[in-house]
C-alpha positions as CSV (number, residue, x, y, z in Angstrom):
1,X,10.5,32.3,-8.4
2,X,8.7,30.4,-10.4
3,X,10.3,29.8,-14.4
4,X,8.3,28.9,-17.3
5,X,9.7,25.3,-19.6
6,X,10.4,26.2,-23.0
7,X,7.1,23.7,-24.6
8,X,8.9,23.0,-28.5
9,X,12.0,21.0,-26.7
10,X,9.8,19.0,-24.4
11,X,7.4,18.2,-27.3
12,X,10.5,16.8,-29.0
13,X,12.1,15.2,-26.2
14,X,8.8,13.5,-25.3
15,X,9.0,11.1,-28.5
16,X,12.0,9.7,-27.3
17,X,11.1,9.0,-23.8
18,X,7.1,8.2,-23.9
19,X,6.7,5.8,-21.6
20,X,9.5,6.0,-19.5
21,X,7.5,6.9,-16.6
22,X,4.3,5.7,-14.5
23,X,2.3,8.7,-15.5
24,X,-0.9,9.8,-14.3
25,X,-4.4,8.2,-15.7
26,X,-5.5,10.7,-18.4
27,X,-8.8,12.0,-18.3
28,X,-9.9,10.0,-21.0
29,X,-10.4,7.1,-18.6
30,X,-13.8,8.6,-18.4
31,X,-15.2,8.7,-21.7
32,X,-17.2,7.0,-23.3
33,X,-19.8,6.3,-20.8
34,X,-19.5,2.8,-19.9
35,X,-23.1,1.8,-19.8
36,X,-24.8,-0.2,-22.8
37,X,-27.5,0.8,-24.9
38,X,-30.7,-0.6,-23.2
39,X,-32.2,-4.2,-25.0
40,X,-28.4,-4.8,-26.0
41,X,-27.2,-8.1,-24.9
42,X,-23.4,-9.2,-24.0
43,X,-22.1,-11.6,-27.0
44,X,-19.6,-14.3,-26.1
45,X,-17.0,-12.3,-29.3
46,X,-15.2,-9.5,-28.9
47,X,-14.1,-8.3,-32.1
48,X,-10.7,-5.7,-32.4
49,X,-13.2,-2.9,-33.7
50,X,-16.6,-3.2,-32.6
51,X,-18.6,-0.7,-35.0
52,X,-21.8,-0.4,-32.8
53,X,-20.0,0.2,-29.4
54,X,-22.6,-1.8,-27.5
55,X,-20.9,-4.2,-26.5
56,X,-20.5,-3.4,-22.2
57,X,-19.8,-5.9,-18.8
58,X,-22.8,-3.0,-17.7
59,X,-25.7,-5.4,-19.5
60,X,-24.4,-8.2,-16.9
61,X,-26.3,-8.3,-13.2
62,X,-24.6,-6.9,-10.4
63,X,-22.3,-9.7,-9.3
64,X,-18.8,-11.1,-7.6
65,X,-15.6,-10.6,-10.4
66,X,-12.3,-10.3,-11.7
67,X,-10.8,-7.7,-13.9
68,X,-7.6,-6.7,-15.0
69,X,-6.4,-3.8,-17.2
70,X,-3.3,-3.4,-19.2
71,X,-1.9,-0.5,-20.4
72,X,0.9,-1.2,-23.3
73,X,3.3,1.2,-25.3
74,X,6.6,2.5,-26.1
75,X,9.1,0.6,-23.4
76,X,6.0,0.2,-20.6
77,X,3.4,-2.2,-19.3
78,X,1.2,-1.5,-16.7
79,X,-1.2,-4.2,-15.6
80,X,-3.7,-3.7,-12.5
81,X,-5.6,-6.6,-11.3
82,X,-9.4,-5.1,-9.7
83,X,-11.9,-7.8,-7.4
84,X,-15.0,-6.6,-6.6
85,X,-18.8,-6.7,-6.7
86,X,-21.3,-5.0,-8.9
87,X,-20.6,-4.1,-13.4
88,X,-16.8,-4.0,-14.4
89,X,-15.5,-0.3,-14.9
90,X,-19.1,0.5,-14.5
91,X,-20.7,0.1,-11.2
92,X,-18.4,-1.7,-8.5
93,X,-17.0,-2.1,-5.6
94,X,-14.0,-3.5,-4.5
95,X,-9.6,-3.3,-4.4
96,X,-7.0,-2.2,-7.0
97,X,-3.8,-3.8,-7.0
98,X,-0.9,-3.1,-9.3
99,X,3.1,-3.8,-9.6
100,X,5.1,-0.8,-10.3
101,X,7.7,-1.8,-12.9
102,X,9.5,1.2,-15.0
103,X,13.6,2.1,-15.4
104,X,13.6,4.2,-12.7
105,X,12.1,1.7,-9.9
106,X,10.2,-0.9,-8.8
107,X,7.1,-0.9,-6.2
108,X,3.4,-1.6,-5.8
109,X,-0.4,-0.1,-5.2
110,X,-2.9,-1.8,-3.6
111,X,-6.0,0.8,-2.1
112,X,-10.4,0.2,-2.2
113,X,-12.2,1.7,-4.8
114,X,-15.6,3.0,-5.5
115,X,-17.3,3.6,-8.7
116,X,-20.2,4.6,-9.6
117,X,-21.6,6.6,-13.1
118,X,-20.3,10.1,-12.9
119,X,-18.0,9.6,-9.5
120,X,-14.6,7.7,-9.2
121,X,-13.2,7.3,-5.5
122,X,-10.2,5.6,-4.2
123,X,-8.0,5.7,-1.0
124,X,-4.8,3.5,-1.1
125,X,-0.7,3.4,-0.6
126,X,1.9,3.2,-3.4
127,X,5.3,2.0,-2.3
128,X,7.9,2.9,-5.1
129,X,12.1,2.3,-4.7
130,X,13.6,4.5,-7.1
131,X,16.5,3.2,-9.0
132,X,18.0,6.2,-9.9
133,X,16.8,9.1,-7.5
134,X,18.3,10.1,-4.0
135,X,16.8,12.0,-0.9
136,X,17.4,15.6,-1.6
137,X,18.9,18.3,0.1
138,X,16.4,21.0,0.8
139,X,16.9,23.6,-1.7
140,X,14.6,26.7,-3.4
141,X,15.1,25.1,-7.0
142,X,16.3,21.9,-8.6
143,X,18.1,21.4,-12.0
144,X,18.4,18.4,-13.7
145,X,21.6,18.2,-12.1
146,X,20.4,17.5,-9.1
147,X,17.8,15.4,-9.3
148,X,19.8,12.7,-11.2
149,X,22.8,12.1,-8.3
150,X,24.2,9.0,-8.2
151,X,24.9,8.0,-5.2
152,X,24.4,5.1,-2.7
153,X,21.6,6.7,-1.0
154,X,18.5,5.7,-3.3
155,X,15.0,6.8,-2.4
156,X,12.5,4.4,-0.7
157,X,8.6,6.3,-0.3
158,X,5.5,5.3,0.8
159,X,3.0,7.4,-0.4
160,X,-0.8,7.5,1.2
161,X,-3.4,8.9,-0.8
162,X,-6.9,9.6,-2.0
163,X,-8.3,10.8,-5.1
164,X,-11.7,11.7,-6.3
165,X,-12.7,12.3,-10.2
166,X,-16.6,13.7,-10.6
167,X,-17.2,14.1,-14.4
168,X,-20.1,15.8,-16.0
169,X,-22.2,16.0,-20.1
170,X,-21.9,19.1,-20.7
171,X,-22.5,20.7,-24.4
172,X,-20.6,18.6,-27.0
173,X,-18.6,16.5,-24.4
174,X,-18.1,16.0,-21.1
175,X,-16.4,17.7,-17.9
176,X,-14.1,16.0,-15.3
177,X,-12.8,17.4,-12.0
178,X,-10.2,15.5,-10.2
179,X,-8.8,16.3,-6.8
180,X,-6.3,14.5,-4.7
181,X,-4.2,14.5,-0.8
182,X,-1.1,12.3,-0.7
183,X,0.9,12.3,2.5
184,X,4.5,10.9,1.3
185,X,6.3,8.5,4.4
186,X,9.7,7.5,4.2
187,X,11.8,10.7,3.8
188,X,14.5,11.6,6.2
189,X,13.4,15.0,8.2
190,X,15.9,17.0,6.9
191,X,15.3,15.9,3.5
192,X,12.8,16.2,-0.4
193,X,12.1,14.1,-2.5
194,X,11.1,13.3,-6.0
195,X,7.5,11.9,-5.9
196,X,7.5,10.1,-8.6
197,X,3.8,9.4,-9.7
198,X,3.2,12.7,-8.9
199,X,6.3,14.0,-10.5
200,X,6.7,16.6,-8.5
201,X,9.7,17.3,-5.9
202,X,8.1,17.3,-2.4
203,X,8.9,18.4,1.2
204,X,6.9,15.5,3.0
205,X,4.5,14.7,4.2
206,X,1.7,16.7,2.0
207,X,1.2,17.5,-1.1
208,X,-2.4,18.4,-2.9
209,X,-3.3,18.0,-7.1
210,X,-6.5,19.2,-8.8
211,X,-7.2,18.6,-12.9
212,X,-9.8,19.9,-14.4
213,X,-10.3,18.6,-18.2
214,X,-12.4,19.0,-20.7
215,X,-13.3,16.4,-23.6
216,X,-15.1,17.2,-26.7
217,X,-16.8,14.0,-27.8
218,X,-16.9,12.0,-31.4
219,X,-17.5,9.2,-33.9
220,X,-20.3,7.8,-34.8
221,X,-21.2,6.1,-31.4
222,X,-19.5,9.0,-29.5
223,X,-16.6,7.0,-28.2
224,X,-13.9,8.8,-28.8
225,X,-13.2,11.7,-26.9
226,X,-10.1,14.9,-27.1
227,X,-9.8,17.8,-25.6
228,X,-7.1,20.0,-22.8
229,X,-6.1,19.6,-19.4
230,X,-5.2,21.6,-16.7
231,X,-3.5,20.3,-14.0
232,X,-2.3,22.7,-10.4
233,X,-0.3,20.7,-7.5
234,X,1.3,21.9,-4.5
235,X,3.7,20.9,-2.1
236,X,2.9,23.1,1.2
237,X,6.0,22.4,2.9
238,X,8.0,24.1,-0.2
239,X,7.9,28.1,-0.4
240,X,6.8,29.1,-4.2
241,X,6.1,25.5,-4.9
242,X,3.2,25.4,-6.9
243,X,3.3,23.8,-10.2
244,X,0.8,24.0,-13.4
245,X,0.9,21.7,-16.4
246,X,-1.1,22.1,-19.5
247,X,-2.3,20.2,-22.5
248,X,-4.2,17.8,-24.5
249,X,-5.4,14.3,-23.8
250,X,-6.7,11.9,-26.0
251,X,-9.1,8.8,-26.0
252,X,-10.1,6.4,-29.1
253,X,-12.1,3.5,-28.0
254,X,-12.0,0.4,-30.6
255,X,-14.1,-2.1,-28.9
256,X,-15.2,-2.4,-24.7
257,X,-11.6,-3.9,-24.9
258,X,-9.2,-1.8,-27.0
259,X,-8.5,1.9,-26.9
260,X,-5.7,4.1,-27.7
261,X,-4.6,6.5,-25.2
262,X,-2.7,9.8,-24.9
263,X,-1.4,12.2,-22.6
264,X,0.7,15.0,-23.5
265,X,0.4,17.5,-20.4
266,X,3.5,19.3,-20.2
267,X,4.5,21.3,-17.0
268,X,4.9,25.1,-17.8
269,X,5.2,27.1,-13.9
270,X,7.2,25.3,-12.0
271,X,10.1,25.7,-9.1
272,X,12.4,23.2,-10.5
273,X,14.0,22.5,-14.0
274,X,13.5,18.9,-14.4
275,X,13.0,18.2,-17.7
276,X,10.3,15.8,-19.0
277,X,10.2,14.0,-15.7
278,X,8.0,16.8,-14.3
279,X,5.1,17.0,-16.8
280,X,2.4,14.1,-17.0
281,X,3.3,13.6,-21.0
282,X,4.8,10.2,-21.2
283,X,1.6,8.1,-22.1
284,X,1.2,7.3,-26.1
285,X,0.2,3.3,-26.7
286,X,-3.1,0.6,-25.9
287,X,-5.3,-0.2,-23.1
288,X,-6.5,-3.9,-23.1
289,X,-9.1,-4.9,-20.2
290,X,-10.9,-8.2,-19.6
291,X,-13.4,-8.7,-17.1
292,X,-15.2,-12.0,-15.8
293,X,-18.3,-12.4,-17.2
């Protein structure tokens, strides 16, 4: 039977632990549009705040780069390195790569990656060794309890997986639709595990997400962007496993550099008491990127 999280206690609990986790890209990641006004060149500055917003790697021809992007905040960094060929987080093709580094474990992403206005695609593995987390015995419902064992027995996954993100203008700011299939590797067959990008406890190998978001657009240059987000996952091999999270994500974009970033999406149906570590609400703090020119 599904039970419903009490949302005032994991509002207050998130403040202390923002950050802890590799959570989830918010939708945000999609707004502003990345494309320049036309007739505006690329300057060789890049102030902190750039007032006209025009400033975009899209005004460049198509060509061979580099780019990295760093997400910063309360006790995490997350850098990911991108090569590819076309306009930096605009039009390109190429590889992501990224190290894995949080308190609960250490591992890697590496996966190709299309983008293109309006559509997002990538396909790729994530490898993650959990410092703190153990194969689980196959149970209906997991407390707290029981996901934090320590024993000897830590968790090694390898998760394969592709996700798709289509956004959309629509009225005063813009749709996005997100789907995703991970198959999880690495579990003993007689045991779960805690998935933990997904954060959800899974019975491998599959296990299906789908987001659908809405941001209502602002500022001057319309480059800041807030607005709720409903996410629904499911673990097939569980029985009553589906889990729903709900809330707000939040975009402000300082320059083609800077932007502050939120999520706050808390889970409220759910199989398994688990506290904060099964909601996508642990990202409060700055995203840097840098691009050859």
């Amino acid at each position: 039977m599904a039970r419903v999280s009490p949302w005032l206690l994991g509002f207050v609990a998130l403040v202390g632990q923002a950050g802890s986790a590799w959570a989830a890209e918010p939708v945000g990641d999609k707004f502003p549009d990345a494309d320049a006004p036309l007739g505006v060149l690329p300057t060789s500055e890049d102030a902190l705040i750039d007032p006209k917003m025009a400033r975009s790697w899209g005004t460049l021809p198509p060509r061979a780069f580099a780019a990295t992007t760093v997400d910063f905040g309360f006790v995490y960094i997350r850098p990911r390195l991108s090569l590819g060929y076309g306009r930096p987080f605009t039009k390109w093709v190429g590889v992501d790569a990224n190290p894995i580094a949080q308190t609960s474990g250490l591992g890697a992403y590496g996966g190709f990656r299309i983008e293109i206005p309006h559509v997002d695609w990538r396909i790729g593995g994530r490898y993650f060794s959990s410092f703190e987390n153990t194969y689980l015995p196959p149970q209906d419902s997991y407390e707290r309890i029981d996901f934090e064992r320590k024993v000897s027995d830590k968790a090694n996954t390898l998760t394969w997986e592709s996700e798709l993100d289509l956004s959309f203008n629509l009225g005063p700011g813009r749709l996005l639709l997100r789907g995703s299939v991970s198959y999880v590797t690495g579990v003993p067959e007689d045991r779960y595990v805690f998935e933990h990008t997904l954060r959800v406890i899974v019975d491998p190998p599959w296990v299906w997400r789908s987001r659908i978001a809405y941001g209502y657009v602002f500022g001057s240059h319309r480059q800041h962007s807030i607005g709720p987000a409903i996410d629904v996952l499911d673990v097939p091999g569980r029985d009553d496993s589906r889990t729903v999270r709900v809330g707000p994500i939040l975009t402000m974009k300082l320059s083609r550099r800077v932007e502050v970033r939120g999520s706050f999406v808390f889970s409220i149906i759910s199989p398994d008491r688990i506290g904060l570590k099964g909601g996508d609400a642990t990202e409060l703090g700055l995203r840097y990127r840098w691009a050859s020119e």
